[in-house]
C-alpha positions, 0 to 999 in steps of 0.5 A: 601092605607093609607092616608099621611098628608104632612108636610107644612112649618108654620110660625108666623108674622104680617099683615102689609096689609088687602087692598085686597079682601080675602088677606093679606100680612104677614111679618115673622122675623127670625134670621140667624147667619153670616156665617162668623162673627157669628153675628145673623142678623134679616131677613124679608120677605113678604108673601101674605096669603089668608084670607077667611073670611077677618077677619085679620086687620093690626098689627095682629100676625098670623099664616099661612100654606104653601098650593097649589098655589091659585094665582099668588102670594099666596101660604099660608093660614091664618091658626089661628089669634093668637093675635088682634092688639091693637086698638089705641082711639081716643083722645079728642084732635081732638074733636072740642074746643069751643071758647069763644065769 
């Protein structure tokens, strides 16, 4: 019996939630063309993925994997983080100011 690997759906989007235990939610952009002006439109859509490690934080770009279903809602995996939000530094402005006496 020769073993035969199922060809799962993969697409790449950012985090916009981490708020719950092992899951994120993922939203993917992709462009469809008008079917009858032909003007390209952006789409999005939300999928919930599952994160083992709970390793993806809010701005990620990810990479998730269509795989069975694992709840009521999650059907995609976190396969690879491909690129770490940019971290913003606190700023010296919400540092206490002295005052003059």
């Amino acid at each position: 019996m020769s073993e035969k690997k199922a060809n799962r759906k993969q697409f790449v989007g950012i985090v916009v939630s981490d708020k719950m235990d092992k899951t994120v939610v993922v939203m993917v952009e992709r462009l469809t063309q008008h079917p009858l002006y032909k003007k390209y439109i952006k789409r999005r859509k939300k999928f919930m993925a599952h994160d083992e490690e709970n390793a993806c934080r809010i701005g990620d770009k990810v990479l998730i994997e269509e795989t069975r279903p694992l709840s009521r809602h999650k059907r995609w995996r976190v396969r690879q983080i491909l690129e770490r939000a940019k971290v913003l530094e606190k700023e010296e402005a919400e540092t206490p100011q002295e005052q003059e006496v």
